[in-house]
C-alpha positions, 0 to 999 in steps of 0.5 A: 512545464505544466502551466499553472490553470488554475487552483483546485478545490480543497474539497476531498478526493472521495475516490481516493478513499475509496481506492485504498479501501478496495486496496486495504480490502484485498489485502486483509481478505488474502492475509487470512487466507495466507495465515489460515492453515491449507487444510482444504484445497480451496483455501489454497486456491484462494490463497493463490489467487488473492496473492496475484490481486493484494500485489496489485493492491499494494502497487495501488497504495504507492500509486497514492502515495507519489499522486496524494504527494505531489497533488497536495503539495501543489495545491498548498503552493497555488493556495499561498502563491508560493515557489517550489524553492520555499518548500520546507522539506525538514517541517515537511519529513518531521510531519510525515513521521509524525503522522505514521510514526506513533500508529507503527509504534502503538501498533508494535506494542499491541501485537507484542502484548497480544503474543506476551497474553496468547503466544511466544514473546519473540527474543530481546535482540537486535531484531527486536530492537530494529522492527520495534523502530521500523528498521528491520527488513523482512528477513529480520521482522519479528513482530509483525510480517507486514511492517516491511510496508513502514520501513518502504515507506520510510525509504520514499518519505526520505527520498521525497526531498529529491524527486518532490521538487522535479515532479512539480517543476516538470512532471514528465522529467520524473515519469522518466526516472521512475520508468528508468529507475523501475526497469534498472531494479527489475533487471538487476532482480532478474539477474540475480540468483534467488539465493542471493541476500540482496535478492529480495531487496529487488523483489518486493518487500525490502526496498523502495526500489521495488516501487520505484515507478509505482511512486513515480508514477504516482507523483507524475499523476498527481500533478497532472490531475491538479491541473486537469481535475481528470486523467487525459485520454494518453493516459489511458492509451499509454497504460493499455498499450503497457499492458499489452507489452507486459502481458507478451513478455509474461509469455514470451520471456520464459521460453527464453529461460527466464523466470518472471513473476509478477513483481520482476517486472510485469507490475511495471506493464499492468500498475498504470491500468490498474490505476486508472480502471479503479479510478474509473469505477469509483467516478464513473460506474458509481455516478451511475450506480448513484440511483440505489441509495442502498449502494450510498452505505457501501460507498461510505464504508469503504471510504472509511476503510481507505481513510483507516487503511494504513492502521488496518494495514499494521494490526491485522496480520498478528490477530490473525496469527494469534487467533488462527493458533488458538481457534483453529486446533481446538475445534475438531469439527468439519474442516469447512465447518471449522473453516466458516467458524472461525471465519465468523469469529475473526471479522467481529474480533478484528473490527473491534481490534480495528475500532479499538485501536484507531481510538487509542491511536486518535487519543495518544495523538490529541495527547502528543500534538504540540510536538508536531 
């Protein structure tokens, strides 16, 4: 049990913003290069490469999710002198809906009217019904390729009620479970062949088993630093010594036939460090970089991408899917001068879309707010 020390601050974690600005960052410049057509080699390049970073950038935003989980709710335990045992998990999930709900269902019906002006208007089926709720699994998405995310984060907000109190209480009895839970579902994945249906529940994008010890981890975290308003040496040890052991395996297990990629296991080993070594950036190396005011602009920005990341997340895959489809085959041009053209375009019509939505979305919810 972690003694109770003292009471945090109710000042913002600026850092955090920051990580999941990086995070958000990673994955909106690796979409593009997913969606964008691989007509030139660099791109291909590029595609793959970013591919391996916006996996860990993912890893990154279920970290923050279990840490900003259990940090929060501790500090409104210390804040009121309450127990774990008055925790109102029914107000508490209503509110978790509340907030992520109406973006997802605004966000749906934005990439819907873009394909209904600009591109095909998926079928009315079953398929249609469950994205537009934010039950279909990847396979059966039609809106938007990305809102796998919201239906994993739904699965985590639900199972909260269950592991929220244990990682409160006793935040080592839920690291054990997330490291349990995480190498269970990683080696039924391994186990399976990759055509088999369930497949990809155990792979990345279907289920929260996926990110099991990512969340974990996070609520495991996010008590510690409560208390300790830093992260302990053992944390670092711990997290560079699980690297080491994923880095080996990632060389050893294919010469004995076995097949690992990056999401079968190795984020297990390589999500803690990555964890830290972003914290560590954005606390230390930028305290030291505090001398160039200049820097202060990028800091704030990225603040604001991380404050806006989950609405980024949801929007930007089906611009790209529609400008890519218009811009790209009308300008016979010079494959990298088209290539740089439409590049040029697409970063001030996605920060309008951005700054446009986000304004819808802060307007519906100034609307909406008694139901909360």
């Amino acid at each position: 049990m972690i003694e109770k020390q003292f009471v945090q601050t109710s000042r913002r974690l600026d850092w955090l913003d920051q990580m999941k600005g990086l995070a958000i960052f990673s994955i909106v410049i690796f979409h593009f290069f997913q969606f964008y057509p691989k007509e030139l080699e660099f791109i291909a390049v590029l595609y793959r490469l970013g591919a391996r970073i916006a996996l860990a950038a993912v890893d990154l935003f279920f970290v923050v999710a279990g840490f900003t989980t259990s940090y929060m709710m501790i500090r409104q335990l210390q804040k009121h002198n309450l127990s774990v045992s008055s925790i109102d998990f029914k107000s508490w999930l209503i509110k978790r809906l509340f907030r992520v709900y109406p973006a997802y269902l605004l966000a749906g019906f934005c990439s819907l009217l873009l394909y209904f002006i600009f591109k095909k208007f998926p079928p009315f089926n079953l398929d249609l019904i469950l994205s537009i709720l934010g039950l279909a699994d990847y396979k059966t998405q039609v809106i938007n390729p990305g809102f796998w995310f919201f239906r994993v984060l739904l699965q985590a907000y639900l199972i909260m009620p269950l592991i929220l109190p244990l990682a409160i209480r006793n935040p080592k009895i839920i690291l054990f479970i997330g490291i349990l839970g995480g190498a269970i579902v990683k080696i039924i994945g391994l186990s399976l062949p990759h055509t088999s249906w369930v497949y990809p529940y155990f792979l990345q994008n279907n289920s929260i088993g996926s990110y099991w010890l990512q969340l974990c981890l996070g609520l495991y975290w996010g008590a510690i630093y409560y208390y300790k308003n830093d992260f302990r040496k053992i944390d670092y040890f711990v997290s560079i010594i699980s690297l080491s052991l994923g880095s080996a395996l990632f060389f050893i297990l294919p010469s004995l036939g076995i097949n690992v990629i990056y999401k079968l296991g190795i984020d297990l080993f390589v999500s803690p460090l990555i964890f830290l070594l972003v914290y560590l950036f954005f606390t230390v190396v930028k305290e030291r970089l505090k001398a160039f005011k200049f820097m202060n602009f990028g800091w704030d920005k990225l603040s604001l991408l991380g404050i806006y990341s989950y609405q980024i997340y949801l929007i930007h895959q089906p611009l790209y899917l529609v400008i890519f489809a218009i811009l790209v085959k009308p300008i016979n041009v010079n494959s990298y001068v088209k290539f740089f053209s439409v590049l040029g375009l697409t970063i001030p019509l996605l920060i309008a879309y951005v700054i446009m939505f986000t304004h819808l979305e802060n307007g519906i919810m100034r609307k909406i707010s008694f139901l909360a």
